[in-house]
C-alpha positions in Angstrom: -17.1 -63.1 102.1 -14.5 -61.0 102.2 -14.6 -59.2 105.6 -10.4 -57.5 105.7 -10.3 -54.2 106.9 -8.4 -51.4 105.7 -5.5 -51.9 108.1 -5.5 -55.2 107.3 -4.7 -54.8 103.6 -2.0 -52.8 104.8 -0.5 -55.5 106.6 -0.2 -57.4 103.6 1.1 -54.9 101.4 4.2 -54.7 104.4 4.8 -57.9 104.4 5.0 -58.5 100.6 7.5 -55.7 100.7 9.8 -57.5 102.9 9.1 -60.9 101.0 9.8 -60.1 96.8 13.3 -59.3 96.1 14.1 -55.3 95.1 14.5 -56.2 90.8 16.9 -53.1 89.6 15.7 -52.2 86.0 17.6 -53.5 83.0 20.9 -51.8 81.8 20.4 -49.3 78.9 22.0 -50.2 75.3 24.5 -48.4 74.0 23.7 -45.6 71.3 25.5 -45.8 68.0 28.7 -44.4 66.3 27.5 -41.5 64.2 27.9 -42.2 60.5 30.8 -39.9 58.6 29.5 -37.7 56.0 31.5 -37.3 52.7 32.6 -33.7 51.8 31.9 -34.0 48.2 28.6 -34.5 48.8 28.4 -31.7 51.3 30.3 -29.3 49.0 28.0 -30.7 46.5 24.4 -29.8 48.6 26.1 -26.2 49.6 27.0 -25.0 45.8 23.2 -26.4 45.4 21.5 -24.1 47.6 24.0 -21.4 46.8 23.1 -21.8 42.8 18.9 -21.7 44.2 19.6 -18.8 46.3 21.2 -16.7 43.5 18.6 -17.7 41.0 16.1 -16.5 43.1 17.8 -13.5 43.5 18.0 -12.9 39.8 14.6 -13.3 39.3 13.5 -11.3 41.9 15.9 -8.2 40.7 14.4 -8.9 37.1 10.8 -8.8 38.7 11.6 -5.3 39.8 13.2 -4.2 36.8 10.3 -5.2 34.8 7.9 -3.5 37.1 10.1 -0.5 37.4 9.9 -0.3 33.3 6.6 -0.9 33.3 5.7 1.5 35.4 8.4 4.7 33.9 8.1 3.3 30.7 6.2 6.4 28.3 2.9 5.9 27.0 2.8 3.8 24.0 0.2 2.1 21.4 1.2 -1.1 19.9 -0.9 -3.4 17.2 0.2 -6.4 15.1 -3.0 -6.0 13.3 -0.5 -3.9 10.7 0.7 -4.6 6.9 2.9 -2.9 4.1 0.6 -1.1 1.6 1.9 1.1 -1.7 1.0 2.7 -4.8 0.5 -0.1 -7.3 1.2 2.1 -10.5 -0.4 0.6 -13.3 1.2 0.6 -17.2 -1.3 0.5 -19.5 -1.4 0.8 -23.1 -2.9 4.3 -24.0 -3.6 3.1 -27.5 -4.0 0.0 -29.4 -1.2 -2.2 -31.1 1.0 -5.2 -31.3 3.7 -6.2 -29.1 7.2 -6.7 -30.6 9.1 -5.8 -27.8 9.2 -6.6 -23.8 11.8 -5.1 -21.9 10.9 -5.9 -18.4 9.5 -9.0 -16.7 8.2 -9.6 -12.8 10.8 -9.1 -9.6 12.9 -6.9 -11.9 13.9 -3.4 -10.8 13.3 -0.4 -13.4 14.3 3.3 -13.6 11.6 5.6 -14.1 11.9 6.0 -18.4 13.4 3.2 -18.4 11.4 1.2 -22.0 9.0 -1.6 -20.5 7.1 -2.3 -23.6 7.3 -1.5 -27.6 4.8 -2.0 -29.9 4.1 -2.0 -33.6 4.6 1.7 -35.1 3.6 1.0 -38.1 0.2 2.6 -38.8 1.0 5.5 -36.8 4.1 5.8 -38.7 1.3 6.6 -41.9 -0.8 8.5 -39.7 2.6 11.1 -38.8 3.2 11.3 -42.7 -0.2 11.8 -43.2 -0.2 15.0 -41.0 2.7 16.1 -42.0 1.6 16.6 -46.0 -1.8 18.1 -44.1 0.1 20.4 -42.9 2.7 20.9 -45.9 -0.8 21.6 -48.1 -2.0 23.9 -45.1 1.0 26.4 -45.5 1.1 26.3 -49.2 -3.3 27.0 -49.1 -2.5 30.1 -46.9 0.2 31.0 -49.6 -2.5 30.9 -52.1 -4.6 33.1 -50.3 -1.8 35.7 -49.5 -1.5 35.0 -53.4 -5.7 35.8 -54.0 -5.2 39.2 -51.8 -2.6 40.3 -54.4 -4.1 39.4 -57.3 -7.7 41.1 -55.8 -5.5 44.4 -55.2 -4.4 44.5 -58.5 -7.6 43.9 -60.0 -9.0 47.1 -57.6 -6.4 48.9 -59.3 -7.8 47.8 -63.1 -11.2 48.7 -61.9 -10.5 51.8 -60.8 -8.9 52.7 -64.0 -11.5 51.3 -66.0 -14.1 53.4 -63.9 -12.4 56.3 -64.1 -11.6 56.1 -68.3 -15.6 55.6 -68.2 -16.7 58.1 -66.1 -14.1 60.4 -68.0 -15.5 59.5 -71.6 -19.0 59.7 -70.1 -18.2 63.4 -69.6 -17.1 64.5 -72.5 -20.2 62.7 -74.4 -22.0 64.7 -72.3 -20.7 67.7 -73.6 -20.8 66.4 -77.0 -24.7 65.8 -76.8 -25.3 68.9 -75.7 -23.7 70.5 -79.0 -25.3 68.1 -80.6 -22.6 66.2 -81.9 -23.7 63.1 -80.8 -26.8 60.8 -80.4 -28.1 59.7 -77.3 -28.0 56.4 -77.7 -24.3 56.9 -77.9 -24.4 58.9 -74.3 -26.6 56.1 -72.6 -24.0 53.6 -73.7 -21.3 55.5 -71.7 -23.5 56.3 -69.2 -23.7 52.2 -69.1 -19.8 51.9 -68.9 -19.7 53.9 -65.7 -22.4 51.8 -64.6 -20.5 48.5 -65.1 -17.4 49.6 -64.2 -18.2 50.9 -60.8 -19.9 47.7 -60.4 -16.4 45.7 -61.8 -14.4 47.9 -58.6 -17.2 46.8 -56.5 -16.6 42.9 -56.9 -12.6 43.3 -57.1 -13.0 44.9 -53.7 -14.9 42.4 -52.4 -12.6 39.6 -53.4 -9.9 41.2 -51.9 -12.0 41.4 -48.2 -12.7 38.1 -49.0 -9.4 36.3 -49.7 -8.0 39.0 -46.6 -11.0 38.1 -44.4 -8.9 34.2 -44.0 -5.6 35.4 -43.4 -5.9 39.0 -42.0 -4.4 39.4 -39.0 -2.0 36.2 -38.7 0.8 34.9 -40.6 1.2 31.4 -41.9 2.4 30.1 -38.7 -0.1 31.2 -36.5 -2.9 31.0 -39.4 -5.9 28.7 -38.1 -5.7 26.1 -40.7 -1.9 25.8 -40.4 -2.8 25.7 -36.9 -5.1 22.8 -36.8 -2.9 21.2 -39.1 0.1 21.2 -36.5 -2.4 20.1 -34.1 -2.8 16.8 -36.5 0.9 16.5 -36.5 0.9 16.8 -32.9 -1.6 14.4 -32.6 -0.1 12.2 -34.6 3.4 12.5 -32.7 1.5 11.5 -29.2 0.1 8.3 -31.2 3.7 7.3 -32.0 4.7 8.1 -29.0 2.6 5.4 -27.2 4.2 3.2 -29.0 6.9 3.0 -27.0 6.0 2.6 -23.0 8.2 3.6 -20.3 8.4 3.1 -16.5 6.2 5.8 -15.1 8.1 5.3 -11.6 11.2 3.9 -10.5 10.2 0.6 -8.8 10.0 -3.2 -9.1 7.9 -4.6 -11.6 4.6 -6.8 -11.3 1.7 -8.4 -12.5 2.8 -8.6 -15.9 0.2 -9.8 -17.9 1.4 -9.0 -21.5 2.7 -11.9 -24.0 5.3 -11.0 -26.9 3.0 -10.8 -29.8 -0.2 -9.9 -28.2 -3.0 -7.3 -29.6 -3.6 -4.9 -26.9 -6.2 -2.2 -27.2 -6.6 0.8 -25.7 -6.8 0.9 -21.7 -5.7 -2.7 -21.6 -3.7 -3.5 -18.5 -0.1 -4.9 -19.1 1.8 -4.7 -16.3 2.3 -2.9 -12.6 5.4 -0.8 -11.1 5.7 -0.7 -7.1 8.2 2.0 -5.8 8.9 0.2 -2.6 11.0 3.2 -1.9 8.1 4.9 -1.0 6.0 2.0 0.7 3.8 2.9 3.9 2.0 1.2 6.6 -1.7 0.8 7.5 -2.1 -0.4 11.0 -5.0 -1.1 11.9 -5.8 -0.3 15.3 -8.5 -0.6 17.6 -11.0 2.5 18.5 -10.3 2.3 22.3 -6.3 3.0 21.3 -7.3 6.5 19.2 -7.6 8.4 22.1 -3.9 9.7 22.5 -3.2 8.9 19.2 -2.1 12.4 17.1 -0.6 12.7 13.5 3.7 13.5 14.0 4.0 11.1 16.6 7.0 9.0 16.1 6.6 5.1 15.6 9.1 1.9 15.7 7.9 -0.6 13.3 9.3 -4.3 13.2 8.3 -6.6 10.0 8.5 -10.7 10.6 10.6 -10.3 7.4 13.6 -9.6 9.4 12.4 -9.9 12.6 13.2 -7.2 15.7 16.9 -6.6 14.9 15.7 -4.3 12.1 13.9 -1.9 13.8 12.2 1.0 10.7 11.2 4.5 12.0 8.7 6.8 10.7 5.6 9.1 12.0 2.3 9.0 12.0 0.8 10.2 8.5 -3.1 10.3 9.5 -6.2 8.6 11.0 -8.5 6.6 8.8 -12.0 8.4 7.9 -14.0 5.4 9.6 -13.3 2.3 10.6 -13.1 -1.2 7.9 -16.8 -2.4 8.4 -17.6 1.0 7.2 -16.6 1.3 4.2 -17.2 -2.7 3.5 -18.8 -4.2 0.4 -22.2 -4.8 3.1 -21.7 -2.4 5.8 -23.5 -3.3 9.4 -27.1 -1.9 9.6 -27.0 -1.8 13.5 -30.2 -0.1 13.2 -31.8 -3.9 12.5 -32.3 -5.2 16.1 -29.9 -8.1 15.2 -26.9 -5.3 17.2 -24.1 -6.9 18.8 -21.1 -4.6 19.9 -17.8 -5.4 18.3 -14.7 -3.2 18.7 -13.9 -1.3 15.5 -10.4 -1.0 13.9 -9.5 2.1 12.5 -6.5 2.1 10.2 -4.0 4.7 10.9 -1.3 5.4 8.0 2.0 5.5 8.9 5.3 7.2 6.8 8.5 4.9 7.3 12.1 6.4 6.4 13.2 5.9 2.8 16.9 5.4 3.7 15.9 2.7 5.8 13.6 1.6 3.0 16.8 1.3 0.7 18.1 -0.7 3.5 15.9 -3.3 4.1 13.0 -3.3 1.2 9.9 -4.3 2.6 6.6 -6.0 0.4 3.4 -4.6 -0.3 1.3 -7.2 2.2 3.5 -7.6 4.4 2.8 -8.1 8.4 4.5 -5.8 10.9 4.5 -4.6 14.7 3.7 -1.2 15.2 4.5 0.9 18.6 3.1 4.6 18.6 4.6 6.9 21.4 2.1 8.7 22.3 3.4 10.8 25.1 3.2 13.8 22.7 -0.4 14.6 22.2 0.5 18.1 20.6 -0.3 17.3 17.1 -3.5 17.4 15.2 -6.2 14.3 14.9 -6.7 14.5 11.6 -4.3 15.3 8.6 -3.4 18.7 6.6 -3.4 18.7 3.0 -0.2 17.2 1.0 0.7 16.5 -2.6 -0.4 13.8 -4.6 0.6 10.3 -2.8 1.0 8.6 -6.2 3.3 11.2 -7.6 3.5 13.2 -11.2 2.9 11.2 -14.6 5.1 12.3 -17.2 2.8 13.3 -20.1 4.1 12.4 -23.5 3.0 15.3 -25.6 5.2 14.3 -28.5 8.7 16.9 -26.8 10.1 19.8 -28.4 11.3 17.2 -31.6 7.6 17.7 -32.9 8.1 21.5 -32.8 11.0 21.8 -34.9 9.9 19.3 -37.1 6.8 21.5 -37.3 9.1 25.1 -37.7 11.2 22.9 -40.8 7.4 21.4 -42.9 6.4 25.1 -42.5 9.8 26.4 -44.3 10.0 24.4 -46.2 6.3 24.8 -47.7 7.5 28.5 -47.4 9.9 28.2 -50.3 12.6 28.8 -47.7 13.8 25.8 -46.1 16.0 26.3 -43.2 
């Protein structure tokens, strides 16, 4: 058993002390030579974190630039949901015949007049000659009954004589019977002759009311059966004149469905016309983007055509009276119970500018990207009245080469040919 005190352990602890040697600690190594760094490496890392800085800067001035645009940029209304519509013009034929002639084919540009289509003239050839000797016999009929009103006048004039001779030999057998002279047979007879002659003035004047009663009033031109006879001619010119069809419009033709050869009827469709000068666009925007939407306000369309370096201007034309689903084949019953709520597009027409038309052409059906500024909001929501959108049809009423053909069968069924 251990039984060391406290001051004997610190006996020990001296006398170790003065026993082990004092070890000094170990020398420290030596640190080493830093390493040399190459400068084009250094130049290298520094043009680095210059090029990082300066991209960073770019990006953050375009951040602000964009959010500066966004931010003053006007108020706007933009859909892709927009396509090139037109008037279609259809050619068809307005009466039935064969085709000898075509004149025009699909892609090809025509000038409004310009012949599209020619077909056989020869029955309504016959049917002009035919109205023509209708109306030849039409002026020489009113000549006869200019002819009737004469001859009636003169016989008036025999009657009257004749009645007058009777009634004057009438009186003197009066006289006569009276003295006796003679018998009264003879008397009744003359009273007879008076009889029958008044009678004789009677029908003379009524053949002269009659034959008057037809052209009274009107000369041979503007007599009703000359009249409805130039009406045949007439009629007969506009029948030739479908013969030969012409562009209604100055455009590009399509859809050509005539063959050379072919027996077309009446109302048959042969071929189309588009005026792409005068082409539109429907864009078809949603009913949340018709609030600040007004007719006049100006928009920049871009087609996929030609991409955004053609930019097209125009204005806006009108609002659509409802939306597509509408005016659909099956329109939505709502009222059902099977309801689900679906934003409606509305489409809104939009008038582009013919020069740049000329320009650049653009396609019925084509896609485009429409932008509405729609700061303005001084304009109307719905349209005024405006012409016709599909134009004037020329209407072939045979020109003023039927009329004088007309004035010339009338003189010369006159006796006076001019």
């Amino acid at each position: 058993m251990n039984d060391q005190t406290p001051a004997d352990w610190k006996r020990q602890a001296e006398t170790a002390e003065r026993v082990d040697p004092v070890v000094s600690p170990a020398p420290m190594a030596a640190e080493p030579a830093p390493t040399p760094v190459d400068p084009a490496i250094a130049r290298r890392a520094r043009t680095r974190r210059i090029g990082f800085t300066a991209l960073a800067l770019v990006v953050l001035i375009g951040l602000v630039l964009y959010a500066i645009r966004i931010f003053t940029a006007p108020a706007t209304e933009s859909t892709d949901d927009a396509y090139v519509a037109g008037n279609v013009v259809a050619v068809t034929a307005r009466d039935g015949g064969t085709v000898l002639a075509l004149h025009a084919d699909n892609t090809q540009s025509v000038k409004r007049g310009q012949p599209l289509i020619d077909l056989d003239p020869a029955s309504t050839g016959v049917q002009m000659d035919a109205a023509e000797a209708a109306l030849g016999r039409a002026v020489r009929a009113v000549r006869s009954t200019y002819a009737q009103v004469d001859e009636a006048g003169a016989e008036i004039a025999q009657a009257q004589a004749d009645l007058s001779r009777a009634q004057n030999d009438y009186a003197r057998r009066q006289g006569a019977a009276r003295d006796g002279a003679i018998s009264g047979e003879e008397l009744s007879h003359a009273s007879d002759a008076v009889t029958t002659a008044r009678a004789a003035l009677a029908l003379a004047q009524a053949k002269k009311a009659q034959a008057a009663s037809t052209v009274s009033g009107t000369d041979v031109s503007s007599n009703p059966q000359v009249l409805a006879a130039i009406a045949d001619v007439r009629r007969a010119a506009i029948d030739a004149s479908h013969m030969k069809i012409v562009a209604p419009v100055t455009g590009i033709v399509a859809q050509r469905t005539v063959q050379l050869g072919q027996r077309v009827a009446a109302g048959t469709p042969l071929m189309a016309v588009v005026p792409l000068d005068s082409v539109w666009v429907d864009a078809n925007f949603r009913e949340t983007q018709l609030q600040h939407l007004r007719v006049g306000q100006p928009v920049t369309v871009t087609a996929d055509v030609y991409g955004k370096g053609v930019v097209f201007h125009g204005k806006v034309l009108g609002l659509g009276a409802g939306s597509g689903n509408a005016f659909s084949l099956l329109p939505p019953q709502n009222a059902s119970g099977n309801w689900i709520k679906i934003v409606q597009r509305v489409p809104v027409r939009i008038a582009l500018d013919p020069a740049e038309l000329r320009a650049h052409p653009l396609r019925i059906g084509l896609s485009v990207n429409a932008v509405v500024a729609t700061s303005n909001l001084s304009g109307p929501m719905v349209a005024g009245s405006a012409a016709p959108a599909g134009g004037v049809q020329q209407s072939l009423d045979g020109g003023p080469e039927v009329d004088a053909q007309v004035r010339r069968i009338i003189a010369q069924n006159l006796g006076r040919d001019r």
